[in-house]
N, C-alpha and C positions, 0 to 999 in steps of 0.2 A: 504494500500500500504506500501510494505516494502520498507526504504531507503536504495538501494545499495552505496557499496565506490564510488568515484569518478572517479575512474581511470574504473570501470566496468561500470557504468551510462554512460562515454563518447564512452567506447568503442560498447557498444550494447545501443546506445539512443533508439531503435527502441521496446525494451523490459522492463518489467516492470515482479515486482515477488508482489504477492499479497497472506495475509492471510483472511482464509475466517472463518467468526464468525457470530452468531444472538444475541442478547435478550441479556440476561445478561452475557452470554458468549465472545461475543464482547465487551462490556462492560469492561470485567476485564481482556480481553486480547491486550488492545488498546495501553499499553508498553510494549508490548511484553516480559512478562514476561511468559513466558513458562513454564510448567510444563509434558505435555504430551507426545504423539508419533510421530512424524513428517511421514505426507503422501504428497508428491509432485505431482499434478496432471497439464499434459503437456496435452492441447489442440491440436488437427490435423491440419487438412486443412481447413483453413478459419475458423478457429475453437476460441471460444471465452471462455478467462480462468473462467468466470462466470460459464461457465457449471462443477464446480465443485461445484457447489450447493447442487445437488440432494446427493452427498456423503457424503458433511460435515452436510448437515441435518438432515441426517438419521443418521450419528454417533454421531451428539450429543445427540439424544435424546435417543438411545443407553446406552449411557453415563450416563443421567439424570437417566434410570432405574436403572442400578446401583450403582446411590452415587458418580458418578466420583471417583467411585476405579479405572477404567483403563479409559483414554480417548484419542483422537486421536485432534492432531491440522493440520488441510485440509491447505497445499498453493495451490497457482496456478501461474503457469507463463502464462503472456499476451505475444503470440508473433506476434502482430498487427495484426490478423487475416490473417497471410500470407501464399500463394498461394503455402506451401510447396508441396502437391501430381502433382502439373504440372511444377513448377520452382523448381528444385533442387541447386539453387544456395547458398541459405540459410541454407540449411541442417545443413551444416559444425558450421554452427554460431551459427544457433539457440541450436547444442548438445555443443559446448563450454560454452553458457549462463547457462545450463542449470547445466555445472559442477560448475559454480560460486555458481550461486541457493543452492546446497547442501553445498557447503561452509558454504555460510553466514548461510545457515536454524542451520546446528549444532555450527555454531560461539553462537547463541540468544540462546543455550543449557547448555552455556558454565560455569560452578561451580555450574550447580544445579545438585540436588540429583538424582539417575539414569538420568545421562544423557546419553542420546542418543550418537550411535558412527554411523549409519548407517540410509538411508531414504529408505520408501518404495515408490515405484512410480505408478502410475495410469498413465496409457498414452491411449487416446483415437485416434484412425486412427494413421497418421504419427506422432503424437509424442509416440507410443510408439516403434515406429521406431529411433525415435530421443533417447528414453532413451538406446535401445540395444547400438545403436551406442557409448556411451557414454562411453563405455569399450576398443572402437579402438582408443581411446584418449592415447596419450603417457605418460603425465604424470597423470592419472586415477585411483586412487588406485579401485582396483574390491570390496574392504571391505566397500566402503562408498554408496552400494544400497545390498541390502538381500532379495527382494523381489519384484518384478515388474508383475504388472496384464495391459496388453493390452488389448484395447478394438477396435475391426474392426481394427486391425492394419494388413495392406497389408506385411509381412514378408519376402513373396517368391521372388516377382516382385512387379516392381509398375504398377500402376491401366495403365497409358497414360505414357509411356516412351518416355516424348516431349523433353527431354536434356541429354546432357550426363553426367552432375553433378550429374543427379539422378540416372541415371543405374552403376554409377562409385559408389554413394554411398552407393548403395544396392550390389554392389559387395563386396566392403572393409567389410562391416555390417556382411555379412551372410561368408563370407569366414573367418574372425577372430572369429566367433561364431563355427565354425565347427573346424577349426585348433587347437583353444585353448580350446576345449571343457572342458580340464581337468583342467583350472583355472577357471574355471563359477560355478563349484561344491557346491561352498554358494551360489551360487544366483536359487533364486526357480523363476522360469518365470510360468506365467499363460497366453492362449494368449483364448481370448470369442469373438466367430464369431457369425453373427447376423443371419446367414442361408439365405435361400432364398428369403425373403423378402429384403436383403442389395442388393440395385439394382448397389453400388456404388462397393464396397467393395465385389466378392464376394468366399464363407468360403473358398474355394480351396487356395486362398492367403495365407489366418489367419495361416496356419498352421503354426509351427514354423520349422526351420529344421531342420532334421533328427539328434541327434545328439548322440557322446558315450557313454554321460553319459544320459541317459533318464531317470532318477531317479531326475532330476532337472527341466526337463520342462512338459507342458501339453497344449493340445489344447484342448478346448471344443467349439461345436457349441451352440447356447442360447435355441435351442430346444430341446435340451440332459439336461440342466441343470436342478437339482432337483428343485421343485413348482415354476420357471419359466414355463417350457414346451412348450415356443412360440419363435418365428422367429420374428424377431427384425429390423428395418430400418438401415440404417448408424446412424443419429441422436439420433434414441429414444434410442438405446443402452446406451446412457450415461444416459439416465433419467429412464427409466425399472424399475419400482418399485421393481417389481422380482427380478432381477440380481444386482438390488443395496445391495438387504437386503442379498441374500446370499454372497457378497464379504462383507458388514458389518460385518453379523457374523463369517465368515472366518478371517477378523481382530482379532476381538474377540478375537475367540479363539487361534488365533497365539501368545497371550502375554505370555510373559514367566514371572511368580509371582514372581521369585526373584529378575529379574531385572526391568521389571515394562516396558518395551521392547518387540518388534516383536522377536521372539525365533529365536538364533543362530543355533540350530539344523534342519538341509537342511531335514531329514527324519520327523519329524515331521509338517515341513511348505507344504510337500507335502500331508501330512498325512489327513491334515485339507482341504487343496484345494480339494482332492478326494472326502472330505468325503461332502462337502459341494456344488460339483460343476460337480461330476461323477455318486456317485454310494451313496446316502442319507438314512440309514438302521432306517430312523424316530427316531433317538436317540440324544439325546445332546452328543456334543463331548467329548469322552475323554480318553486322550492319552494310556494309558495299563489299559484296561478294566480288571476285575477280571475274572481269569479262570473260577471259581467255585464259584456257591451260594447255599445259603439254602435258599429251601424252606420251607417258617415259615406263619405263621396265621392259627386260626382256620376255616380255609376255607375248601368246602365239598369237595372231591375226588373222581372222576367218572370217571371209567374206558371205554371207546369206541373200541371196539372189529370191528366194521364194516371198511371196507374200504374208504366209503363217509359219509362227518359227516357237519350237518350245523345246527348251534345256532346262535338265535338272543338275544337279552336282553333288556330292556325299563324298568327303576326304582326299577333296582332288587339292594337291599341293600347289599347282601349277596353276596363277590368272590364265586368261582370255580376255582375248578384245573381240567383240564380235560387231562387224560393220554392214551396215544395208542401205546398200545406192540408190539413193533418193531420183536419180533421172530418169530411170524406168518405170519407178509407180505414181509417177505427179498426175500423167494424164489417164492412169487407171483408178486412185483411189483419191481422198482427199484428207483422209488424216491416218496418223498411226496410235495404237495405241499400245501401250508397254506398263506387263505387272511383276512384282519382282517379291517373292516372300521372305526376302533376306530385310526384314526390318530394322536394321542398322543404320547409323546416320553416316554414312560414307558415300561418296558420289559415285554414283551407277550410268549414269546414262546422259550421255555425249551429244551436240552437233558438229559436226567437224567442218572446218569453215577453209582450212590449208590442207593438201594431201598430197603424196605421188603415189605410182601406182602400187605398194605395197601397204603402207601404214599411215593414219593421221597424226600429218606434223604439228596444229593446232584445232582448239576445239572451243566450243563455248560449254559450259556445264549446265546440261539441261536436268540436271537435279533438283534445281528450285521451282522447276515447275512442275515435280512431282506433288503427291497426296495419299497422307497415310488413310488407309482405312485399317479396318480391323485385323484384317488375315494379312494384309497386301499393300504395298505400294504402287503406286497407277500412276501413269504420266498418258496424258491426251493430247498430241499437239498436231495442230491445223498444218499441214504443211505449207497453204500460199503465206502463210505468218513467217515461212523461214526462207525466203527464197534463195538467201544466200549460203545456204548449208547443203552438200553434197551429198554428203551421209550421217546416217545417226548411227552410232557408238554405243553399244552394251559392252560395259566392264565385268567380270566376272573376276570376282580377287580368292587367291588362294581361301579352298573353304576342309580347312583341317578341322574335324567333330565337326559341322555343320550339314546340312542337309536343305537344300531349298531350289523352289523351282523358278524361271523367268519366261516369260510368255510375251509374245509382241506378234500384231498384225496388223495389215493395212485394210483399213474398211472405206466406202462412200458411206456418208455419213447420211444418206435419206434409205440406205439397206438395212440400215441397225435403228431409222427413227421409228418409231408406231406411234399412231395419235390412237386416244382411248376415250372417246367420249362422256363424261362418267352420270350415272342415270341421274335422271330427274329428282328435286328436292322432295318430293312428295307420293314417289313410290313406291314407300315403305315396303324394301324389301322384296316386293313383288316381280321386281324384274334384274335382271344383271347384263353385264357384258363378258365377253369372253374373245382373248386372241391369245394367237397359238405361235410361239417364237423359232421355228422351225430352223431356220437356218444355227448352223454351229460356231457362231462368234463368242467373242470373250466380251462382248459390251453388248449392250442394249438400252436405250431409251425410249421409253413410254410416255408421251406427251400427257398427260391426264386432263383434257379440254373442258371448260366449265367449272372447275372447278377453282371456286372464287370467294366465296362465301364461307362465313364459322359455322353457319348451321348445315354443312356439305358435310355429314360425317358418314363415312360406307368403310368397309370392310376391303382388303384386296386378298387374294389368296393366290398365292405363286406356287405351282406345281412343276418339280424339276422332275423329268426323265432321259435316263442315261442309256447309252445304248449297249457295254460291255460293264459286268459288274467286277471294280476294282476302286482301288482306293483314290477320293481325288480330295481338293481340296473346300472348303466349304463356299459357298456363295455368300454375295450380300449384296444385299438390296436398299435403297438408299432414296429415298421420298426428300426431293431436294424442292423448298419454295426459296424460289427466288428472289421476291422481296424482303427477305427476312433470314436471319440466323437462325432455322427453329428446324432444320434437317431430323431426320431419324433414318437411324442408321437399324439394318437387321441382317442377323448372323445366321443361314442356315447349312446345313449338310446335305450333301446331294448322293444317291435322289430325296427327296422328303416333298411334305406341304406344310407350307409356312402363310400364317396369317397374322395381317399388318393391317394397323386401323392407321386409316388415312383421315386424318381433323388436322383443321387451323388453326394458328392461335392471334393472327390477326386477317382481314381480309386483305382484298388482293387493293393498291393504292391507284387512286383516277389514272394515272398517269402510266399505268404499269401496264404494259403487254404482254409479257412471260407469261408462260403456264408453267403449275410444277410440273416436275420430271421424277417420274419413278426411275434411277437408274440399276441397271440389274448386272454385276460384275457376276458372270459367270463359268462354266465350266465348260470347257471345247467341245466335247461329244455329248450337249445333252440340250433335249427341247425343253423349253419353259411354256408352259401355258399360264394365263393372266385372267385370273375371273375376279371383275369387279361387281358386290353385292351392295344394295343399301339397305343397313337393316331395322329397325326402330330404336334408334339412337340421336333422334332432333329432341327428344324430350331433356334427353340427358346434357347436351350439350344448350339449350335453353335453362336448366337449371344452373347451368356450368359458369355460362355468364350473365345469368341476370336471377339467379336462386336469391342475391341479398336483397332484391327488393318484394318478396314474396310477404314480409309482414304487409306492405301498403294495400298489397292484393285479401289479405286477410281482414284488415280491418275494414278495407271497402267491402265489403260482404256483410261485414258484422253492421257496420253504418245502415247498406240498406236492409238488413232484415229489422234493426232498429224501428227505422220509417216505417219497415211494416207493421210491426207492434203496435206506433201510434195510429197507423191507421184503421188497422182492427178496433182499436178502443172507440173508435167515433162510431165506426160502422155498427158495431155488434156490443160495444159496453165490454168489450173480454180481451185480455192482453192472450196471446194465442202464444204455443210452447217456442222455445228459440228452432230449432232443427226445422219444426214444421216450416218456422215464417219463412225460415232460410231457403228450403227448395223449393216456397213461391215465389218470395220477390227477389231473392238474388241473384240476377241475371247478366252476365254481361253485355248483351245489345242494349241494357239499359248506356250503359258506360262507355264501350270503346270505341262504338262509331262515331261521340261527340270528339273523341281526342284524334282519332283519326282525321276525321273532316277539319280539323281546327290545324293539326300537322302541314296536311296537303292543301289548306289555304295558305299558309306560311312559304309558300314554293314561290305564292306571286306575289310582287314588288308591292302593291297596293294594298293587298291586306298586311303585308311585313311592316308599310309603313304606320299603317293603323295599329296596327298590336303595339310596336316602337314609342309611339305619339301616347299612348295609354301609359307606359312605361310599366308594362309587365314583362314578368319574365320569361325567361325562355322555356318553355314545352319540352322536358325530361324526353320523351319518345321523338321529338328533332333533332336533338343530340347527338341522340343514339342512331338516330337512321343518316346523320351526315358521316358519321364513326362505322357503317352499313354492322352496326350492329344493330339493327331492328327490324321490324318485318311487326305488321297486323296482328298476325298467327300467333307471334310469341304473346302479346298481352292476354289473347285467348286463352292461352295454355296456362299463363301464368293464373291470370283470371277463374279457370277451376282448381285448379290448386290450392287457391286461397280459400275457394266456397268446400273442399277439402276437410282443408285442417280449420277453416270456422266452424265448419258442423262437428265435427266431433270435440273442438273445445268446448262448445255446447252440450254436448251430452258429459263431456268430462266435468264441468263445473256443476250443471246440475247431480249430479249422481256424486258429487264429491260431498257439495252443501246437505243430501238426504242422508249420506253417510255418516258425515261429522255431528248429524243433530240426532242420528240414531244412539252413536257413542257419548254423544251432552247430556242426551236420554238417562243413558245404562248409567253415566257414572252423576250425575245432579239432577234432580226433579226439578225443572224450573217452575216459579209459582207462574200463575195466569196474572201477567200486570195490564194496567188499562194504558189506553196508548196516549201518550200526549198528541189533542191536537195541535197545539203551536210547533210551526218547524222552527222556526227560531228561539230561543231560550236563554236567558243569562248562562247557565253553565256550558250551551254548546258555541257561544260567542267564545267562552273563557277558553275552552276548546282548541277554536280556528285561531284565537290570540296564539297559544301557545304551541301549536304549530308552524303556525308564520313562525314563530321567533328562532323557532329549532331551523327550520328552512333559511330565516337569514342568515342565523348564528352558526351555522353545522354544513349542512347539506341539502337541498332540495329532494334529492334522490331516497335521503333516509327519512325527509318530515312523507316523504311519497309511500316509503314503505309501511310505517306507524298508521298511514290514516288506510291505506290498504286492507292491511291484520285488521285495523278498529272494522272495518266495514266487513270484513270476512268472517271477524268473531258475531259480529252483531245480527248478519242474516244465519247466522249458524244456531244461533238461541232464537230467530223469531222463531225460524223454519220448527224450533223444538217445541216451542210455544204451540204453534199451529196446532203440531203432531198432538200433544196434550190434549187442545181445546176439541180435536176429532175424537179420540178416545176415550174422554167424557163424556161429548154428544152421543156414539153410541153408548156404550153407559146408562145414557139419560132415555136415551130411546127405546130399550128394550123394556123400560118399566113407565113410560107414560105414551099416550097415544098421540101425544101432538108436542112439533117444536116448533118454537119460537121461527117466522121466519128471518127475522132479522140474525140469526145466529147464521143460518143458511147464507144469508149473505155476506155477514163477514168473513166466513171461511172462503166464500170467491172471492171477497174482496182480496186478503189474505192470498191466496192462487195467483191472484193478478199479479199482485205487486210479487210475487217472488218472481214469477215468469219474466219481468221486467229488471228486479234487480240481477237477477243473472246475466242478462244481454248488458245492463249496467257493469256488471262485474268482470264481464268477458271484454271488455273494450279499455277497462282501469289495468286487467292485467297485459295489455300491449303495451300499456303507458310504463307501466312499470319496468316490463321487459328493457325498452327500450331507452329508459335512464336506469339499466342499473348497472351498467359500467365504470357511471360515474359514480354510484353510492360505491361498490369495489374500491376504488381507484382509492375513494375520500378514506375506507377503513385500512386498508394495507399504508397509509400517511397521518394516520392520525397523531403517531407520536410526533411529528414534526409541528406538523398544524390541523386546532381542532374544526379551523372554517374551510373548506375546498372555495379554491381560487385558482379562477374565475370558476365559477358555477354556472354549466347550462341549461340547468331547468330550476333555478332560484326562484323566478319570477314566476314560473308555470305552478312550481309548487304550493306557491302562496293561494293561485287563483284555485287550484284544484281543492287544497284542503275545506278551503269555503263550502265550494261545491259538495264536495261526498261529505261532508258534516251533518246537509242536510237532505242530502238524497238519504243517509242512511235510516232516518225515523220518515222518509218520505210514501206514500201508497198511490197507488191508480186512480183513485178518488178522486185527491186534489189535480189531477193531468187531467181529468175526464170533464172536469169541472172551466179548465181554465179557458180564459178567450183567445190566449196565443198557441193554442195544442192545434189548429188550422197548419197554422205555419210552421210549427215544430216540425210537423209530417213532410213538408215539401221542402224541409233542409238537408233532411241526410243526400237525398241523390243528388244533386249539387255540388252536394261539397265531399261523397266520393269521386267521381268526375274531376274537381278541381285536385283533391289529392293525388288519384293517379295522374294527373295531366304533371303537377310540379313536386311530387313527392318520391318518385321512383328513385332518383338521383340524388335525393336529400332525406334521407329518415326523420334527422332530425324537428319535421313539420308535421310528422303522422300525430305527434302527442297534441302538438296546437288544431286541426282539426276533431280528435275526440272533446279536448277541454270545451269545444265553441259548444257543441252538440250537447254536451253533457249540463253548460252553462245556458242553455238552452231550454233545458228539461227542467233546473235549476226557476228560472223564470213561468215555464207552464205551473208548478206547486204554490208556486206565490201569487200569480196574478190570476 
């Protein structure tokens, strides 16, 4: 643990900066005498600075290999494992801690030899949201970070937009990233998305955004990255052996030898990220490779005249050079392609640009424009790209104990294309495609046409058949989008059937013409056949990227079964059960055709200018359909979803309330009390007083919870009351021949109003849901401070306690009676309609839409 100044420990008690050492490295670095690279690694959400483990580990033994000539000293900030991805209140605080952090880190720098002027950052989830941020700081010089690698960090949006601190902070974030794009020029961002396996995080977020200078940022998915090749959790991204080692040696090779530092030069720091995190040509890095080499040794020289050419070697002592004269196959083929399973980083494969007629006197190294895959190294090159090369050169170097094979042919590049049209979005499955790869090449490309769209998700299935059974080496297949780093790499054994889900993780951009490419590196004697299926997987990838706005869809459902309620009561005098009301009035043609229709006026200049002139905001589902994340269908789907899990939160609360008034029952005999008719009262004022006060003085979230319990305890004893007052009546019935009918009616009266406070009750617990991150947040901080600051629902909480203070002694009665229960009925659908129109993209509004409603119902009781 580092000790911060005074004045910064008071001010952030809740944080702590810590360096991370083992064995005798800790050891000699326990006063902090410093010599190395400074890497600042900021922890996410609920995220613990410990997991900068797996980095400092790996680099020092890094380190250890080479003599501690370059080495790297790992911090970490502890930021109490706080609830930053759902409470954005902290955001602000924890990016100011983090600018102290770099202070002090190059203060412990301070008169040693190369020292340090800049930190590079590690920031896994939200804190590498928290290091961007750290540049919208006023007094922030941009020179004191040159390098920032994120890991699952949500960039675009947040994951649950439960506050407005956090949609505000993600606006200020990405809007001073784009604005001043041309001051970020030194800083090289990396952002590694986990793929589809990050159920939390997912890669459509990671991107970073768009920006002018793109010669400064980069996004990759973990399934693109070179000898990773897998799709990664939220979690294990920070631990990934894979992707540790390649941002290790990316370190590395970032050091600049004269300063003994991460290199000042922004073209070079991108130079290394590519080469180590894009496109891996199996070579050690190094920054301006030699144009031109000789080739030297008395190695044999054999010339290959044929078109398909395949050698293997096992203990041969003896190199080879093996040459193939490029003037004979220019006007028969258009490119060559060459795969080598000797995965070492030593140069294999030559253009020879000087010769005479026995050997090449000079050559260029066409090693860098190799690419590792999994089994194999590949080189593809265009031959009109090389006109000035004669021949190309395979080296073959002494292979004592090794065993490997090299393959190379000359193909027309429209014999190895196939276009694969891929079915319709809306085929569920019903139909497929299928082609059949006959000829016996080592390459193949399958255009995959249409395919554009996130909600395009099918299935491919690649069947290899070989025509002599012997051992070969495995295929792999490789779904490359072109717009994006987000590749998926698969490894099969031939013969076999291998199946590869084909999903987006962004759409394809205006501007963009490519289609992916399924590329299929294969086996010389064997067909492939290609069967594209689509199977009912739009649901999954609609909950995939829009599941978090699924509460707005829920409570729009509970709103209008509400309205039905009240509408029943006029009609018929009788509050009608929740589940029933629900699968009559809640509909979505009630709701999505207005937002729809209000979307696609938004297309033309004249209504845009009229919405503008009103100064409203902008329509969550136009967002989303300029972002071609949206489509109609999806609100529908979401839309039952919601009417889903509303009906059965209905049946869950009702059957919860008859349960708990059963066991109020068993274990207290509640007496039969008479009901107050005033809803207002001296002690339920004294009440709502002291609730406000806990709400300003504390929390919102906890005065939210307390009046919740009060309300949940309180229908738990009517409901036991009721039970009683029935079990008397019969009782009373079996020995006289007539009852009262006013008794009859107070027990429907009684009916009513439970049926009511349950759709009541069912609509307080999304509210609560959906601020109790902040109550969390406030109790895991309370030893620091007993007030949460800034508070997002302080204000809400006040208005609310009012509210359910007197909903809770409130009945049917008084709503049946009032002159505004008219209008009470024609506001829920309204104002679900408004909520999904501007609430999808903002949670945090679903609670001020119930309060209006419920402050509503508040008004029907009194007036």
């Amino acid at each position: 643990k580092i000790k911060l100044p005074k004045k910064t420990a008071r001010r952030y008690p809740a944080y702590e900066l810590y360096l991370y050492g083992e064995g005798n490295y800790a050891e000699a670095n326990k006063n902090l005498i410093l010599t190395g690279i400074p890497v600042l690694f900021l922890p996410g959400n609920a995220g613990s600075y410990k997991q900068v483990r797996s980095l400092g580990s790996i680099a020092l033994r890094k380190a250890e290999d080479i003599d501690f000539k370059y080495h790297f000293n790992f911090f970490s900030v502890n930021f109490n494992e706080e609830l930053v991805a759902l409470y954005g209140g902290s955001l602000q605080r924890q990016t100011k801690f983090v600018h102290e952090c770099i202070k002090i880190i190059l203060k412990l720098y301070r008169d040693r030899e190369f020292a340090p002027t800049s930190v590079a950052i590690v920031g896994h989830s939200m804190g590498g949201l928290v290091a961007r941020a750290l540049l919208t700081l006023k007094n922030f010089r941009p020179e004191l970070i040159n390098l920032l690698i994120t890991q699952a960090t949500p960039h675009v949006a947040p994951v649950m937009p439960l506050d407005k601190y956090l949609t505000d902070f993600y606006t200020t974030v990405n809007n001073h990233w784009i604005l001043k794009a041309q001051d970020l020029r030194n800083l090289t961002t990396l952002s590694v998305a986990g793929g589809f396996r990050d159920y939390q995080v997912r890669s459509g977020l990671t991107f970073l955004p768009r920006l002018s200078q793109q010669d400064s940022a980069l996004s990759v998915v973990s399934s693109a990255v070179p000898r990773a090749w897998a799709s990664t959790d939220h979690l294990s991204i920070v631990w990934c052996k894979e992707l540790i080692l390649a941002t290790i040696r990316a370190f590395f090779d970032l050091i600049d030898e004269n300063t003994r530092q991460i290199t000042e030069n922004p073209k070079k720091r991108m130079s290394v990220l590519n080469h180590h995190f894009v496109r891996h040509p199996a070579k050690l890095f190094e920054e301006n490779p030699e144009a031109f080499t000789e080739l030297t040794g008395a190695f044999m020289w054999i010339n290959v005249k044929t078109s398909k050419w395949t050698y293997s070697a096992y203990n041969d002592s003896e190199g080879k050079y093996f040459t193939f004269p490029l003037a004979n196959h220019r006007k028969s083929y258009s490119h060559i392609y060459c795969q080598n399973s000797m995965l070492d980083t030593n140069s294999w494969i030559y253009g020879c640009v000087s010769s005479n007629s026995s050997m090449c006197l000079e050559a260029t190294d066409l090693s860098w424009r190799a690419e590792l895959l999994p089994t194999v190294k590949v080189v593809i090159l265009k031959l009109e790209d090389y006109p000035s090369l004669s021949h190309i050169v395979i080296y073959v170097q002494p292979t004592v104990g090794n065993k490997f094979a090299l393959d190379c042919e000359f193909f027309k590049e429209d014999s190895r294309t196939v276009q694969l049209p891929v079915t319709h979005l809306f085929s569920f499955g019903l139909s497929s495609r299928i082609i059949l790869l006959n000829s016996t090449g080592l390459l193949y490309n399958v255009h995959l046409q249409h395919f554009n769209q996130i909600y395009q998700a099918f299935k491919i299935y690649i069947e290899s058949h070989c025509q002599l059974p012997k051992e070969r080496k495995p295929s792999v297949y490789r779904l490359h989008i072109p717009w994006s780093h987000e590749d998926s790499i698969t490894v099969a054994k031939v013969p076999s059937s291998t199946e590869i889900s084909a999903k987006l993780q962004s759409a394809q951009p205006e501007n963009e013409s490519s289609v992916p490419v399924l590329n299929i590196y294969s086996s010389s004697d064997c067909q492939y056949e290609v069967i594209q299926i689509s199977p009912y997987v739009l649901v999954f990838q609609i909950i995939r990227f829009h599941g978090c706005s699924l509460p707005v869809y829920v409570v729009a459902n509970i709103l209008l079964t509400y309205g039905g309620q009240l509408n029943t009561l006029i009609s018929t005098g009788q509050c009608s059960e929740f589940p029933l009301e629900l699968v009559r009035t809640a509909k979505p043609y009630k709701v999505d055709p207005i937002i729809s229709i209000v979307v696609f006026l938004l297309g033309f200049n004249w209504f845009r200018e009229i919405w503008d002139s009103l100064s409203l905001p902008e329509v969550d589902a136009a967002v989303l359909s300029s972002q071609d994340a949206w489509f109609p269908l999806v609100s529908l789907i979401l839309f039952l979803f919601g009417t889903g899990i509303a009906y059965w939160s209905g049946v869950f609360f009702s059957s919860s309330l008859r349960l708990f008034s059963l066991l109020w029952l068993t274990l207290i005999r509640p007496p039969v009390l008479q009901k107050d008719s005033k809803l207002i009262t001296p002690r339920r004022v004294c009440v709502m007083v002291s609730l406000a006060l806990v709400s300003w003085t504390t929390c919102g979230a906890f005065a939210i919870l307390i009046i919740y319990l009060r309300y949940v305890f309180k229908e738990t004893s009517q409901n036991a009351i009721r039970r009683t007052v029935e079990e008397g009546d019969s009782v009373d019935g079996a020995s006289e021949a007539t009852q009262p009918l006013c008794d009859n009616r107070t027990v429907a009266e009684d009916v009513n109003s439970l049926q009511m406070h349950v759709t009541i009750l069912n609509l307080f617990t999304w509210i609560m849901l959906l601020n109790l991150p902040s109550l969390i947040y406030w109790l895991k901080n309370l030893r620091y401070n007993v007030r949460l600051d800034p508070d997002p629902c302080r204000s809400t909480a006040i208005i609310l306690v009012s509210i359910l203070e007197i909903l809770i002694n409130s009945s049917t009665s008084e709503v049946k009676s009032s002159k505004l229960l008219k209008i009470a009925t024609k506001v829920p659908l309204p104002l679900s309609v408004v909520m999904l129109a501007f609430g999808r993209m903002h949670l945090y509004k679903v609670p001020h839409f119930i309060t209006f409603s419920l402050l509503l119902h508040v008004l029907c009781c009194i007036v």
